[in-house]
C-alpha positions in Angstrom: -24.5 25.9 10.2 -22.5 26.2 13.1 -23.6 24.6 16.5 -23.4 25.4 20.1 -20.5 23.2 20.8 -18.5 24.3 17.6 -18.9 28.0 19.0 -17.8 26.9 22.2 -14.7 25.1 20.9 -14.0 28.6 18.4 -14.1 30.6 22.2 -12.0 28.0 23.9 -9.5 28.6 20.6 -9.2 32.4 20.9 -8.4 32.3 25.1 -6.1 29.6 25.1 -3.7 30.3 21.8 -2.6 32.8 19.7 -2.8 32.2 15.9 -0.7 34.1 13.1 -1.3 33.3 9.3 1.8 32.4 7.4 2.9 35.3 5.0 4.3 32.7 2.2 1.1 30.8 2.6 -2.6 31.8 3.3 -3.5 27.9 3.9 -1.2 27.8 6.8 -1.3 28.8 10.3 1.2 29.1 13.1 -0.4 28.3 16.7 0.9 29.1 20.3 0.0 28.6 23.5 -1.0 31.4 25.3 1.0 30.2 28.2 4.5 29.9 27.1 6.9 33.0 27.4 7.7 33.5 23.7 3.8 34.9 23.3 5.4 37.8 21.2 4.0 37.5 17.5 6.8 38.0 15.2 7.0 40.7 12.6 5.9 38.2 9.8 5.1 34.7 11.7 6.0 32.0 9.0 5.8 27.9 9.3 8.3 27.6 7.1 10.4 28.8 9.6 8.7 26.4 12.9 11.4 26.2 15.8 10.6 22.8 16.4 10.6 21.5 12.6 14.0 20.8 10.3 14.1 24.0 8.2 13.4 22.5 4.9 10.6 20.8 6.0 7.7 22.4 5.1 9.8 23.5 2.3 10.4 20.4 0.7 6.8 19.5 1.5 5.6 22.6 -0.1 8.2 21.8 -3.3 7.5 18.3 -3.9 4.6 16.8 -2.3 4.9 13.3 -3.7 8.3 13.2 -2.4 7.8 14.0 0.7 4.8 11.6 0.7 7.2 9.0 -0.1 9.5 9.9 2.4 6.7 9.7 5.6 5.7 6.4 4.5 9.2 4.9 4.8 8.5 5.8 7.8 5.9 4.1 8.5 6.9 1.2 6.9 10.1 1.0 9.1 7.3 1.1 12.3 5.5 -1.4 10.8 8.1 -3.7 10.1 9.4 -3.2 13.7 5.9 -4.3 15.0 5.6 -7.8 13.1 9.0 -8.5 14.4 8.1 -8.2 18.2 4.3 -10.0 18.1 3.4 -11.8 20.7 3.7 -15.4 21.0 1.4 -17.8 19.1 -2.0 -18.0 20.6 -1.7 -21.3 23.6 -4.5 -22.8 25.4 -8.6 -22.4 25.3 -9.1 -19.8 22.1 -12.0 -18.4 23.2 -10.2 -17.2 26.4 -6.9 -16.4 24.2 -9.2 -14.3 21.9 -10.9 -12.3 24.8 -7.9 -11.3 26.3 -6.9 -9.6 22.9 -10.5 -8.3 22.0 -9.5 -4.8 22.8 -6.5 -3.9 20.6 -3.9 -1.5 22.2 -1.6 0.4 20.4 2.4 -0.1 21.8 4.2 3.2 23.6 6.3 4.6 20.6 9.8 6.0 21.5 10.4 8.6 18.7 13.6 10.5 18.8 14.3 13.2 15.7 17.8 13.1 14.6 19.8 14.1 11.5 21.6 12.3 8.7 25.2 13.6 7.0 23.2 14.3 3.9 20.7 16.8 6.0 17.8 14.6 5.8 15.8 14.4 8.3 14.3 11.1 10.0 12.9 9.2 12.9 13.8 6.3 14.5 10.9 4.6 16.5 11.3 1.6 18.5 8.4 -0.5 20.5 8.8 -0.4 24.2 6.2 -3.2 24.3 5.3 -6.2 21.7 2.5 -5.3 19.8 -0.6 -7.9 20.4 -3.4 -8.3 17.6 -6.5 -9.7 17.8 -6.8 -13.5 15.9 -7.1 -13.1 11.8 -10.1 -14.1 10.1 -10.1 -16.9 8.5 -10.5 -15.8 4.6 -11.0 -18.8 2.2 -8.7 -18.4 -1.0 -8.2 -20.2 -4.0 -5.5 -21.5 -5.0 -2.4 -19.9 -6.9 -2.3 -19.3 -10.7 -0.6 -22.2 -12.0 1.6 -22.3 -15.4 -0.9 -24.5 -17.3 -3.8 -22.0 -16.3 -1.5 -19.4 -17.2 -0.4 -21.2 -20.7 -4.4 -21.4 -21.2 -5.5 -17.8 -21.4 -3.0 -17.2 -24.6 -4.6 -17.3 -28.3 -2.2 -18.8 -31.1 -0.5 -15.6 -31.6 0.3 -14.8 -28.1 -2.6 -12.5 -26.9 -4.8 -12.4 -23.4 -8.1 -10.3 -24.5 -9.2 -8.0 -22.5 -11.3 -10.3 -21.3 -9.4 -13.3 -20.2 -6.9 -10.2 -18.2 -9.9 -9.7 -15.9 -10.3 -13.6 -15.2 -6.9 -13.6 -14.7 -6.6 -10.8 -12.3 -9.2 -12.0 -10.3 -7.7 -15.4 -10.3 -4.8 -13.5 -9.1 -6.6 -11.5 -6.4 -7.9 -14.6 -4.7 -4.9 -17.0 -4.4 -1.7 -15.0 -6.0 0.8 -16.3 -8.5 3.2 -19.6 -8.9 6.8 -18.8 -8.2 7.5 -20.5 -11.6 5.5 -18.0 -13.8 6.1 -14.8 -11.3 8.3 -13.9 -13.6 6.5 -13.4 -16.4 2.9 -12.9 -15.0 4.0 -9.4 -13.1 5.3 -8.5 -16.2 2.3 -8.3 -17.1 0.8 -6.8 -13.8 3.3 -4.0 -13.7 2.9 -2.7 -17.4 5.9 -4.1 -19.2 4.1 -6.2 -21.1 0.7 -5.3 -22.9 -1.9 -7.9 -22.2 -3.1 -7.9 -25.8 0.2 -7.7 -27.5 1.8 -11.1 -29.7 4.7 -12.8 -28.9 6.4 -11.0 -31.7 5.4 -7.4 -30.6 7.0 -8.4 -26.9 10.3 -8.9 -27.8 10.5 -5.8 -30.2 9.6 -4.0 -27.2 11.8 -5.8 -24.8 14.5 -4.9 -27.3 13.7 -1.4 -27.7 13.3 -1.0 -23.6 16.3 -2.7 -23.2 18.4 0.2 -25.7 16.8 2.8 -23.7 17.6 1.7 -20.2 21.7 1.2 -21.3 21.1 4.5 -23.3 20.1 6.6 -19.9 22.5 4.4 -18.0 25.4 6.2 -20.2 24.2 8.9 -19.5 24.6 9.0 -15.6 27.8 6.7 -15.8 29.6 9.3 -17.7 29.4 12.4 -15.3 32.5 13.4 -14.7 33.6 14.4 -10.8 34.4 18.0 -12.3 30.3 17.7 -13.6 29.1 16.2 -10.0 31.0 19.2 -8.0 28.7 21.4 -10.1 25.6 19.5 -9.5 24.6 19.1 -6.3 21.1 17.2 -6.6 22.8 14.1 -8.5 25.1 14.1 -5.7 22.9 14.1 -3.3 20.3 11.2 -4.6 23.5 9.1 -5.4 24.6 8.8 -1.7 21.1 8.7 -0.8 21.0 5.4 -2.9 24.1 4.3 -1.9 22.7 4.7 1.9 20.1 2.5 1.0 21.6 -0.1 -1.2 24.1 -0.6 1.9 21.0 -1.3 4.4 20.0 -3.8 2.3 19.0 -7.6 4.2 22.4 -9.2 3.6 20.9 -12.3 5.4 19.0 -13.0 2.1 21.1 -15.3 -0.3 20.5 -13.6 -3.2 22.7 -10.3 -1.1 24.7 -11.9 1.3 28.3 -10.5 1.1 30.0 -8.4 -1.3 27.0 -9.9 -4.2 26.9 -8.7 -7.4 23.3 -7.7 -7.0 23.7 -4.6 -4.8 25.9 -3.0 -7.3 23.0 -4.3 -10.0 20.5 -2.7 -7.7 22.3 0.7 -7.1 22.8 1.0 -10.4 18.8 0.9 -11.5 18.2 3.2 -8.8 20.3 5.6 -10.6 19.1 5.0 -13.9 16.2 5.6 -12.3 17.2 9.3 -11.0 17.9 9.7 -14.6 14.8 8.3 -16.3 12.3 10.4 -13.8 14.1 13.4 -12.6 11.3 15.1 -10.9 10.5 12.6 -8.7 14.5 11.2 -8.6 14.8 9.4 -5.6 13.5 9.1 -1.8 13.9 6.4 1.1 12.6 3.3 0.4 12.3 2.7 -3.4 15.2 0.3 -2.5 12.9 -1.7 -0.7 10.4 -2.0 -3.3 13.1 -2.8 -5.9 14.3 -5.6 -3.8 11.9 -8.3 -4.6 11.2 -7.4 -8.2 15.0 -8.3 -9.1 14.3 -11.4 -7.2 11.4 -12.5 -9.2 13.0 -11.3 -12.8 16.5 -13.2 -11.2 18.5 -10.3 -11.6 17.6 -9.3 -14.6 19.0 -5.4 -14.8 16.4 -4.0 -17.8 13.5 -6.4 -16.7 13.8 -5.3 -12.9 14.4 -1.2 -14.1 11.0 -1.8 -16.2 9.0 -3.7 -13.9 10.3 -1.1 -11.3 9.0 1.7 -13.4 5.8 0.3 -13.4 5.7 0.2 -9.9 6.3 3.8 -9.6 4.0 5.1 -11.9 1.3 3.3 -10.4 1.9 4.5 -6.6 2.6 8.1 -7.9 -0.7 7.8 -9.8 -2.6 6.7 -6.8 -0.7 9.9 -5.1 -1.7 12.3 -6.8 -5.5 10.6 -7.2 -6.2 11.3 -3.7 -4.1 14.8 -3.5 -7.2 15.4 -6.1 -9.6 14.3 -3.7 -8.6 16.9 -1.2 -8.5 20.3 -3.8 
C-alpha cells in the first residue's frame, strides 16, 4: 500500500517535472524541470538521445551491459586508487583523541570533469580537492600464510587435493593468503587452470593442450592483414584501446620499467584475449588485472593468458549473478 508521504512525494513529482517515456524503451524515463526553458516535450522524447550524456551511452549500455559495467568500475577504481595515495598522515599522539577526531567519516569534494578520448570513448577524470581521512582499522587477527610444506602436504601420491583438502586449503588461504614461493602454482589452482582433483600427469596434458590453443588464436589475430583491419573496425578499435592501456602501465615497477619486454607480452594476451572472448573483447582496466598475474607466473605468456581467463570468467559470472538478482 501506498502511504501519506509516498502520495505526497507522487504530487510534489507531477508540479515540479515533466516526465516523457522513452519510445525505444518502456523502462526508461526522461525527466525535466518544470522550470527550465526547454519545457517543450519532443515529438518522441528518447534517453538515448540525453543532451547532457555522450550519445552512445545509453546505447552501449543498452548493447552490452557487462561492458559497460566493466567500464564504470575503472572508474571507480581510478578514484579509489587516487584516495589511498593522498591519506592523511599516520595517526600521532593520544589514540583515543586521534580516533575521535576521525569518528565521523567525511567523504572528500570530487572534481569530475567529462571529457573525450581520440577513440570516442568517453571518461572521467576525478581528482581529490582534500586528502581523504578514515577512521583507525580494526585490528583482525590472521593466520599465517600458506607455506610450501603445508602446500606439498595436501597432495596424495598421484598428485590430487580431494575435494576436501581444497576447502581446508581455501580457508587456510582466506585467513593469512599465500607464500610468494608457491603463488605461482597455488592461484593456478584458484583461478581454474588447474583442476584441484587432477594428477600430475593430467596437468601437463592440459598445460600442453592450453598452451596449442593460446598460440593457435594468437595466429589468428597476428595475421590480420591492414587491408583486413580497414574493414573491421571493432578489432581496430579494442587494439588501440589495449595499446592505450598497455602504455599507462606503472613503468616504476622493475618488472616494466623502460622499453621491457613484458608490455609487448602483456599487449599481446590482451589481444589474444579479444580473440578468445569476442563478446565481451576488451574494456578499461583488464590491463590492470593482468598486471600482477604475469608477475606471479614470471612472465609466463600461456600461464598469465590462462590464469587471466579465469579471472574473467569469474567476475563476468558474478555480473551477471546479481543482473539476475534485479529481473
Amino acid at each position: 500500500m501506498i502511504n501519506q508521504l509516498q502520495m505526497n512525494f507522487c504530487r510534489a513529482g507531477k508540479v515540479l517535472f515533466h516526465h516523457h517515456r522513452s519510445a525505444k524503451d518502456s523502462h526508461l524515463c526522461l525527466v525535466r524541470d518544470r522550470r527550465s526553458r526547454n519545457t517543450q516535450p519532443r515529438r518522441q522524447p528518447d534517453l538515448y538521445d540525453m543532451p547532457n550524456q555522450p550519445p552512445h551511452f545509453l546505447q552501449r549500455l543498452a548493447r552490452n551491459p557487462v561492458q559497460s559495467a566493466f567500464l564504470g568500475l575503472s572508474k571507480v577504481h581510478s578514484m579509489l586508487m587516487t584516495a589511498v595515495d593522498t591519506l592523511a598522515q599516520p595517526i600521532e599522539g593520544d589514540p583515543s583523541i586521534e580516533m575521535s577526531k576521525t569518528s565521523d567519516f567525511q567523504m572528500p569534494q570530487l572534481n569530475v570533469v567529462q571529457t573525450t578520448s581520440n577513440d570516442d570513448q568517453d571518461f572521467e577524470v576525478i581528482s581529490i580537492k582534500s586528502p581523504l581521512e578514515l577512521p583507525p582499522r580494526r585490528s583482525v587477527h590472521r593466520r599465517s600464510p600458506l607455506t610450501a610444506s603445508e602446500w606439498k602436504s595436501f597432495f596424495d601420491s598421484e598428485g590430487r587435493i580431494s575435494d576436501e583438502q581444497a576447502s581446508a586449503v581455501k580457508d587456510i588461504i582466506f585467513k593469512g593468503g599465500v607464500e610468494l614461493t608457491i603463488r605461482k602454482d597455488v592461484w593456478k589452482y584458484l583461478l581454474g587452470y588447474y583442476d584441484w582433483n587432477s594428477t600430475m600427469e593430467e596437468r601437463e596434458g592440459k598445460r600442453n593442450r592450453l598452451s596449442e590453443e593460446y598460440h593457435r588464436m594468437k595466429i589468428q589475430w597476428s595475421t590480420i592483414s591492414s587491408d583486413q583491419e580497414k574493414r573491421f573496425s571493432i578489432w581496430r578499435e579494442r587494439k588501440d584501446l589495449i595499446e592505450k592501456d598497455v602504455h599507462r602501465t606503472d613503468r616504476t615497477h622493475p618488472f616494466f620499467e623502460g622499453k621491457s619486454t613484458a608490455l609487448k607480452v602483456m599487449n599481446e594476451i590482451l589481444l589474444t584475449y579479444c580473440m578468445y572472448n569476442f563478446d565481451l573483447g576488451y574494456v578499461q582496466g583488464m590491463s590492470d588485472l593482468l598486471t600482477p598475474l604475469m608477475l606471479v607466473m614470471d612472465g609466463d605468456e600461456v600461464d598469465a593468458f590462462w590464469t587471466f581467463n579465469g579471472l574473467m570468467e569469474r567476475i563476468v559470472r558474478r555480473q551477471h549473478f546479481f543482473a539476475n538478482l534485479d529481473t
